[in-house]
C-alpha positions as CSV (number, residue, x, y, z in Angstrom):
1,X,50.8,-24.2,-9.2
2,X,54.5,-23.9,-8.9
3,X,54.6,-21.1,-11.6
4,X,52.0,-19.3,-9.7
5,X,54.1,-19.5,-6.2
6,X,57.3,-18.3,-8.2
7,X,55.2,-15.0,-9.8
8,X,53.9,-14.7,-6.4
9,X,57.1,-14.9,-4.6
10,X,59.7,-13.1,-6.8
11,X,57.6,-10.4,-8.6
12,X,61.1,-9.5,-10.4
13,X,60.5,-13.1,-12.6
14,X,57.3,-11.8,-13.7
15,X,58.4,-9.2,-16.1
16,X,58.6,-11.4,-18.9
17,X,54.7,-11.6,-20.2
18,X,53.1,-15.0,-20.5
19,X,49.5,-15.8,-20.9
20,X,49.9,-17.3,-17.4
21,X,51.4,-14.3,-15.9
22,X,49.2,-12.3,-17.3
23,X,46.1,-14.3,-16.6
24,X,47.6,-14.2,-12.9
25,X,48.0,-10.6,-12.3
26,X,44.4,-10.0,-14.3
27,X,42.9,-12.8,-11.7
28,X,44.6,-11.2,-8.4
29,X,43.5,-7.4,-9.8
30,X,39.6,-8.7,-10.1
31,X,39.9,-10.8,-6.6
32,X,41.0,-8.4,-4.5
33,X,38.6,-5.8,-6.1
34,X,35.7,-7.7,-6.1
35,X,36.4,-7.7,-1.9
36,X,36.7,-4.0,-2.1
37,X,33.0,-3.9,-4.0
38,X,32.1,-6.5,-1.7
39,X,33.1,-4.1,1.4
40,X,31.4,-1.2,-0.4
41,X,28.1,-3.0,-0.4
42,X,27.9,-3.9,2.8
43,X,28.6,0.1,4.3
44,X,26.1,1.2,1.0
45,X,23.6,-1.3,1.1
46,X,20.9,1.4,1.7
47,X,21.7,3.3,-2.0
48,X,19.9,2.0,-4.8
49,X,21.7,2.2,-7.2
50,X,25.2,0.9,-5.2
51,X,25.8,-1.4,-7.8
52,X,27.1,1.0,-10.4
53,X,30.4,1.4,-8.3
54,X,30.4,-1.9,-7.3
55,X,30.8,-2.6,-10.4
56,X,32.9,0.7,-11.1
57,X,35.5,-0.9,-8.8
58,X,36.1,-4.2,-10.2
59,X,36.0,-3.0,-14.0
60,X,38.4,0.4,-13.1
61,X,40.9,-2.4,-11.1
62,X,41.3,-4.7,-13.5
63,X,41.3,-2.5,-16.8
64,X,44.4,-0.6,-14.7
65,X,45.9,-3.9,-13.7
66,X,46.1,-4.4,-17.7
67,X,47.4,-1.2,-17.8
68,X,50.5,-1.0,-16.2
69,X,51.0,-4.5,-17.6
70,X,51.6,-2.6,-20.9
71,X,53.1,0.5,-19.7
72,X,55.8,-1.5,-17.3
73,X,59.1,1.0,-17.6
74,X,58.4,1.5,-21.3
75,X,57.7,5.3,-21.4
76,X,56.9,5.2,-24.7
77,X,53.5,3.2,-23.8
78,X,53.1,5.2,-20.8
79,X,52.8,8.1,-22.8
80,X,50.6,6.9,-25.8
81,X,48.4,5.5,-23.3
82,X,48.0,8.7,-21.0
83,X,47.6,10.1,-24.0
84,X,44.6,7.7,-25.1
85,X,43.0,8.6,-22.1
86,X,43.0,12.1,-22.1
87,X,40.8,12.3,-25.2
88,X,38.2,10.3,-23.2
89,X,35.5,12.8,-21.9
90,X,34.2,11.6,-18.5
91,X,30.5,12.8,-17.8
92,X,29.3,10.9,-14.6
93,X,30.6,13.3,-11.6
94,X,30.7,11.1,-8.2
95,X,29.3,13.3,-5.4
96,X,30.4,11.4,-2.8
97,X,34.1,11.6,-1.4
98,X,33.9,8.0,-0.4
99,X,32.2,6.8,-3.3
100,X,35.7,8.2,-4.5
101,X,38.1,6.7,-2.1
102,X,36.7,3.2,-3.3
103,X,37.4,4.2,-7.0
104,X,40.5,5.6,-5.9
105,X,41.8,2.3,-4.0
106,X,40.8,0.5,-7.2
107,X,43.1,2.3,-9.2
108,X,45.9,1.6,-6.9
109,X,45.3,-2.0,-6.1
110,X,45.0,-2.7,-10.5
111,X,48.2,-0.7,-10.2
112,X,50.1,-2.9,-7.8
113,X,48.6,-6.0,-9.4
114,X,49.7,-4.8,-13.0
115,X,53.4,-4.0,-11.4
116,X,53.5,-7.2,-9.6
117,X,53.3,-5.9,-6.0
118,X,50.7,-8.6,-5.1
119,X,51.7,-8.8,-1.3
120,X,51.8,-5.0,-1.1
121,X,48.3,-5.2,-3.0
122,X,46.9,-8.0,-0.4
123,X,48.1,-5.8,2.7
124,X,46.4,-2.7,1.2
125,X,43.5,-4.4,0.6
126,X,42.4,-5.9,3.7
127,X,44.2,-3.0,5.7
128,X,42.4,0.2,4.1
129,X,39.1,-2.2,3.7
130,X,38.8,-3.2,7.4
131,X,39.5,0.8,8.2
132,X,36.3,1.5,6.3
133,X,34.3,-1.0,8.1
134,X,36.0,0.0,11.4
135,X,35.5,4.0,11.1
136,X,32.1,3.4,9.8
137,X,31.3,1.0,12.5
138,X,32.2,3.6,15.1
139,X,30.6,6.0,12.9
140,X,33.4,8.6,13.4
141,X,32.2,12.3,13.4
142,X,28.6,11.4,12.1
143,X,25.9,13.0,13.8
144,X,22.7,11.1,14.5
145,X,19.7,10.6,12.0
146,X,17.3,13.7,12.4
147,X,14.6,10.7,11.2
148,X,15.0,7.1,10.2
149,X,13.5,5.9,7.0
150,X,10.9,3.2,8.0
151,X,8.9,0.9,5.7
152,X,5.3,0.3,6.8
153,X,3.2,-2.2,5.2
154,X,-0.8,-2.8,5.8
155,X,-2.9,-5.6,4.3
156,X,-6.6,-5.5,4.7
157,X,-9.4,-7.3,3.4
158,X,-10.9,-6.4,0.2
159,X,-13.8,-6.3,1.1
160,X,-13.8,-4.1,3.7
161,X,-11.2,-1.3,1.6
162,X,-12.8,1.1,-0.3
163,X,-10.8,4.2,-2.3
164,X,-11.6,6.6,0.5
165,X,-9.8,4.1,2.7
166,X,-6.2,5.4,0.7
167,X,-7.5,9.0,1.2
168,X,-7.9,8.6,5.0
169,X,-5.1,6.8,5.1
170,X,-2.8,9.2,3.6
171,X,-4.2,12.2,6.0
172,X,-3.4,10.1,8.6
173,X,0.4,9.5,7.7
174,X,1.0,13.0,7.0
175,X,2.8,14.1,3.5
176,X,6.5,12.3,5.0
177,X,4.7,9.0,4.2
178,X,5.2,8.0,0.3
179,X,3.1,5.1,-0.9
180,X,5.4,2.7,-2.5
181,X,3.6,-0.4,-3.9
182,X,-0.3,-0.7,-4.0
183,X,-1.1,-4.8,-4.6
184,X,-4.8,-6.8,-5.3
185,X,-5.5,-10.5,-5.2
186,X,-9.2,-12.3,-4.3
187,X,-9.3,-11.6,-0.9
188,X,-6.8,-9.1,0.3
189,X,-5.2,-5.3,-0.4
190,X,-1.5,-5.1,0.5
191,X,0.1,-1.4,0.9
192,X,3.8,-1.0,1.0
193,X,4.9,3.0,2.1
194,X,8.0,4.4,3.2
195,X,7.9,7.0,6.0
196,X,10.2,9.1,7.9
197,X,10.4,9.1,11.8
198,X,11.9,10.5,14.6
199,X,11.6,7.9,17.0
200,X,9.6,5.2,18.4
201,X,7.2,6.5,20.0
202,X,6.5,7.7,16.6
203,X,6.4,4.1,15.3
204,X,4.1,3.3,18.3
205,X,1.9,6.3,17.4
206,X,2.0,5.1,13.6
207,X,0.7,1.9,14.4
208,X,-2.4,3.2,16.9
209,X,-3.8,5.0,13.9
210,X,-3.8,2.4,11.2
211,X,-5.7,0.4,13.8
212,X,-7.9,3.0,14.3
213,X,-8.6,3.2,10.5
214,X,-9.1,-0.4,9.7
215,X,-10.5,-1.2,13.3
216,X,-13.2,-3.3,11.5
217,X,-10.5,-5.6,10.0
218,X,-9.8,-8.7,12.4
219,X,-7.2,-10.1,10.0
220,X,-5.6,-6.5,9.8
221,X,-2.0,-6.8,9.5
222,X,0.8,-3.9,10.1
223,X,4.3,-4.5,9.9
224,X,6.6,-1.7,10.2
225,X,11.0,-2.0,9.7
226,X,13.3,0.6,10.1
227,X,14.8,0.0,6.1
């Protein structure tokens, strides 16, 4: 513990590599990262496949972490490594400018943590991380939804659902609806879609005509969630 307060302290005593300094600066790169995935998962949470840069993050923080580890003020390393790298063809474009702020922050987080700047790394951290949430909270410059993304789900009884039922069902919700899970057991027929609304009076209206098409279903149930 007293080793780890002196690296943490006097970042000038951890030049000399040992497997605990190492394992220290490794440790803080992949902590501090993993907040910053953590951070990009709760303002992505609606993309389905967030996880990739989630996991983008923490991978691109450490491996840069280790990085300047090696490279330190020895330009030899610096340049066989930038070297290394530029023979590596990258194929996956990200679209999304933020998507490549996160990656970006990663990089110079590992950076910090490789170079031993672990208060400056903290600060940055938490500082840029909390501006995200904050600008995101206020949703700065963003315009409001044309329509909302809402998940509608019906279950019926099987005896009284027939395939025509679907048919109807599917005039009535109009092409924006998308039919996402279709489920059997003994008694009942669950059906999971995804539909796209304006507002709700158009969730109001939604729910009116499923009644109407399973009005001979007592133990009709509709639930519908903005997703």
């Amino acid at each position: 513990m007293n080793e780890l307060m002196e690296i943490l302290n006097n970042p000038s005593q951890a030049q000399d590599f040992t497997i605990m300094t190492s394992l220290f600066r490794l440790g803080y790169a992949f902590v501090l990262n993993f907040l910053l995935a953590v951070t990009y998962k709760l303002l992505n949470s609606h993309k389905e496949d967030c996880h990739i840069i989630m996991h983008s993050i923490i991978y691109i923080g450490v491996i840069m972490a280790g990085a300047m580890m090696m490279i330190s003020s020895n330009m030899v390393v610096a340049f066989g490594l930038l070297g290394a790298v530029s023979i590596v063809r990258f194929r996956t474009a990200v679209s999304n400018p933020i998507d490549m702020s996160f990656i970006f922050l990663a990089i110079v987080v590992g950076i910090s943590c490789g170079l031993a700047f672990f208060i400056h790394a903290l600060i940055l951290t938490f500082f840029v991380g909390f501006l995200m949430l904050f600008l995101n909270k206020i949703k700065l410059g963003m315009a409001p939804p044309a329509t909302v993304n809402y998940e509608v789900k019906v279950s019926v009884k099987k005896s009284g659902f027939n395939p025509d039922s679907l048919t109807l069902l599917k005039e009535f919700l109009g092409s924006d609806a998308l039919m996402m899970d279709l489920r059997t057991d003994h008694k009942r027929v669950n059906i999971r879609y995804t539909h796209s609304l304006h507002n709700l009076l158009e969730v109001q209206q939604v729910h009116r005509k499923l009644e109407n098409i399973f009005a001979e279903d007592p133990s009709l149930i509709i639930k519908i969630s903005r997703k």
